[in-house]
N, C-alpha and C positions, 0 to 999 in steps of 0.2 A: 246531455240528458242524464247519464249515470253519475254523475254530480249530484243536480237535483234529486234523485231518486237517495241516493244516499242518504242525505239528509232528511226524504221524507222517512226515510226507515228513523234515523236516530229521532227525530219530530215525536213520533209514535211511539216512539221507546218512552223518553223522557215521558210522555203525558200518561202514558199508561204507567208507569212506576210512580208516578207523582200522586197520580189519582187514588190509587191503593195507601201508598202513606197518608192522604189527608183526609180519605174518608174511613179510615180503620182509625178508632177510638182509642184501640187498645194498646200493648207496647208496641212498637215497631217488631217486627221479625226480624231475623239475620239471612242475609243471601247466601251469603257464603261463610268457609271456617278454614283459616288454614293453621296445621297444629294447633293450638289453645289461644289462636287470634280468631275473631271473628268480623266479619266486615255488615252493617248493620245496613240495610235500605235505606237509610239517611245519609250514610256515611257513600251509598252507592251513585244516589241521584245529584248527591254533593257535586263529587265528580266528573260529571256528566253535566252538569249544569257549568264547573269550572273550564271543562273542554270544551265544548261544544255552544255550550249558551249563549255567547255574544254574536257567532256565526247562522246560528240558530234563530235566534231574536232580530237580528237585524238583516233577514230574509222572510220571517213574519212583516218586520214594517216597508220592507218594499212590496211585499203582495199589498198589504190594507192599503197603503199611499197611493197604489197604481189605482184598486175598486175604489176608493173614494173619491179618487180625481175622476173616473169615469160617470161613478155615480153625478158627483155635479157637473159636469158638460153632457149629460144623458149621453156620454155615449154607451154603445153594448156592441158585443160577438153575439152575432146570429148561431142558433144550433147548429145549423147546418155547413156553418165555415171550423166548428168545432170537427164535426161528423166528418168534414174534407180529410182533415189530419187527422182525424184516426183510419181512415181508410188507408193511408200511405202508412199509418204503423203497422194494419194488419197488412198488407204488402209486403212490407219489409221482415217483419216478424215472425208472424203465422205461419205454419206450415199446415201440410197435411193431416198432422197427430192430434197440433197443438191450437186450442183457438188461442185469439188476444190475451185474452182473459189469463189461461192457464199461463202462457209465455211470461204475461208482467209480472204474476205473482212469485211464479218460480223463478226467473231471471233478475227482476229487479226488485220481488219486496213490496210492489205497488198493486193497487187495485185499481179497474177501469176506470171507477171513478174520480181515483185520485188522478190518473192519468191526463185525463178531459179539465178539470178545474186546474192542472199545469199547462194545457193549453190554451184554455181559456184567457189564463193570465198571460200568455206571453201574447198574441194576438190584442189581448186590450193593450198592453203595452207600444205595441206595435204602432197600432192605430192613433191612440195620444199622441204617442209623436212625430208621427206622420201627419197629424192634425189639419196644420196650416199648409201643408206642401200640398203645388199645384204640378199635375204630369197632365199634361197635353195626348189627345187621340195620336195627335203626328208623333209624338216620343213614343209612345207604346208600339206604333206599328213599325218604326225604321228598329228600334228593339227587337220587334219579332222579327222582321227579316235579316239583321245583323247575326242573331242568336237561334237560329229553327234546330240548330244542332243538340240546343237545350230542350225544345223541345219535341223531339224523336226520340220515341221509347222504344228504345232495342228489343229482339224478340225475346223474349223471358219464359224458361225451361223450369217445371217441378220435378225435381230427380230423387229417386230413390239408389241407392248401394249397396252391395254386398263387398266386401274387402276380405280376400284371404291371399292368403301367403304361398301357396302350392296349387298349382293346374289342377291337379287330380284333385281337391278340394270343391273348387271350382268348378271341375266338371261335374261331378257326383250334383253340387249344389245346382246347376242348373237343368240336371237330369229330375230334382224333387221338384222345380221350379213348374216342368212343362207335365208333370203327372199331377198339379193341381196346388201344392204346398202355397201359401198364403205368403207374398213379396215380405211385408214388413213386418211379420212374424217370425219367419225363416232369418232376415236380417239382423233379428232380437237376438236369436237365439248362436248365429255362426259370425255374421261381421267380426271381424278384428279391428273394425274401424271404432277407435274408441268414443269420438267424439259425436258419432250420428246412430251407431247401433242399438243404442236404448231408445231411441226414436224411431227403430224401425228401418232404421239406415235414411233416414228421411237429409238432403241438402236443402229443401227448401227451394224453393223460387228461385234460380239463380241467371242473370243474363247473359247472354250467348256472347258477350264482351267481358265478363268478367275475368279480373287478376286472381280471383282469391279461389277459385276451381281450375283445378288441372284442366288444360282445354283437349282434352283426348277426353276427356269426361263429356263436358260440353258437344263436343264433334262427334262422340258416337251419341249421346241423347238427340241430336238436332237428326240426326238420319233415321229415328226410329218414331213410329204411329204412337198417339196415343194409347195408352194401356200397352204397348208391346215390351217385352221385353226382351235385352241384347242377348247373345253368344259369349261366355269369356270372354275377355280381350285383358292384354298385359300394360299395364304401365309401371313409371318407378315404383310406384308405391306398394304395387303386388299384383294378381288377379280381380279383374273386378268383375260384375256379372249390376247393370242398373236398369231400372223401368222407367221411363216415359209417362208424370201422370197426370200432363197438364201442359200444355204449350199456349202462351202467350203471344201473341201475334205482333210482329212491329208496327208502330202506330206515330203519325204525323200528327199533332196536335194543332187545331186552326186556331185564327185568331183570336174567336170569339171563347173559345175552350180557357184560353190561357190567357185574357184580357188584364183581369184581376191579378192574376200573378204576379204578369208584368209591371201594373202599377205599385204591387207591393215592393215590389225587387228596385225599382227607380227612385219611387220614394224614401226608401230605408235609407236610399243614397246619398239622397239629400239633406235629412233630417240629419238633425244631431246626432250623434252616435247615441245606441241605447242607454249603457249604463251613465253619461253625463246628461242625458235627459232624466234620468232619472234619481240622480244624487241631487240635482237641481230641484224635484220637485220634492225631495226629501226634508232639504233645506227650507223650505217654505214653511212645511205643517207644523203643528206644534206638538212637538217628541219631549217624553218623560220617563224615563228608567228608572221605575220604582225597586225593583230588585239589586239588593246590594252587590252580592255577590257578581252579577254580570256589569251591573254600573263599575264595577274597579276594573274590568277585562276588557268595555266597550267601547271600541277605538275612534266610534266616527264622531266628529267634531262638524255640527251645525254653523 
């Protein structure tokens, strides 16, 4: 995904600088000056066009090639299988502080809606070429019972932290804690945890299997009630003192839940692998590179 996003960031660079050069009339401006050189907005998008453009452009004509191919076999992405994947982003992403929204922007550069029309497109992609492939009721269901391990959802913990380095720190802090002081506040203002403390000490959603949280973190959040919050307790990493603010329940997925999945997950399997599904139908349309500059950089050969 942080690929894709990348580029929608530089996408939007180039169009917004391009658009200011060709609808200002007047001399170009200069961006920048170093000592008595000056780099002009022309001289800027130049280069931007010389890096990037061919990589650029020919991630444009795999989006257009995939809508166009759909548009003529009518196929479409329902909203609602759109709305699927975004709910497993705001799962994975979102936290307490932060919605969807705020996360893409800050983290990746992207806005929801850019988000939704990246999924959009890979889902139509999907589907083209999974087209002709046939999966049988009997494949899906000997699938789900080979695989139910894929679908059990481990129980899933919302944790908050405080991290400091000294007991008496810690004590003091969970003495302000139980006289009423505000969790993600107090977290703001004392965590030494660098990475969660301007969050409020927020970890986010994390599962009671997971590698990437200390599991004496996990082990005391699993023992404590909604809203409650722990006692000090010591790990490597120092004193920690965390709240409880949201427990996700483990959950067995039937078949009917995870039908669709299934058949998406078989059939990918069968179909052509994506990107020579898709170099294939590239080959096909009729492609023209009017832009010089990227015509001398653009390496795919029809």
């Amino acid at each position: 995904m942080r690929e894709r996003l990348l580029w929608g960031v530089i996408a939007v660079l180039i169009i917004v600088i391009a658009i200011i050069i060709f609808l200002d009339d007047t001399t170009s401006s200069d961006v920048a000056r170093i000592e008595n050189k000056s780099i002009s907005e022309q001289e800027f998008v130049d280069e931007l066009v010389k890096r990037y453009g061919s990589q650029l452009l020919y991630e444009t004509i795999e989006r257009e090639a995939i809508f166009y191919e759909a548009n003529r076999l009518a196929v479409e992405v329902a909203d609602r299988d759109v709305d699927k994947e975004i709910e497993k982003y705001k799962h994975n992403l979102a936290d307490g502080d932060r919605d969807l929204e705020t996360v893409l922007f800050n983290d990746y550069g992207i806005s929801l809606d850019q988000l939704r029309n990246d999924i959009r497109y890979n889902l139509l992609l999907e589907k083209l070429a999974t087209l002709d492939v046939r999966v049988s009721d009997a494949e899906i269901e000997k699938y789900y019972q080979e695989n139910q391990e894929q679908f059990n959802e481990k129980e899933k913990l919302r944790i908050r932290r405080i991290l400091l380095s000294e007991q008496a720190e810690a004590e003091q802090a969970s003495k302000e804690l139980e006289e009423g002081a505000v969790f993600a506040a107090l977290a703001m203002e004392i965590s030494q945890d660098r990475l969660t403390a301007s969050n409020g000490g927020s970890l986010g959603l994390v599962q009671v299997d997971s590698l990437y949280i200390d599991q004496e973190l996990i082990n005391m959040a699993s023992s404590l009630d909604v809203g409650q919050v722990s006692k000090p307790f010591e790990t490597s990493e120092g004193w920690n003192i965390i709240m409880l603010e949201e427990r996700i329940e483990e959950k067995l997925y039937g078949l009917a839940d995870v039908k669709s999945l299934i058949f998406r997950e078989i059939a990918l399997k069968q179909a052509k692998p994506l990107n020579e599904y898709l170099q294939d139908l590239i080959i096909k349309l009729d492609i023209e590179i009017y832009e010089e500059t990227i015509k001398e950089n653009f390496n795919f050969e029809p």
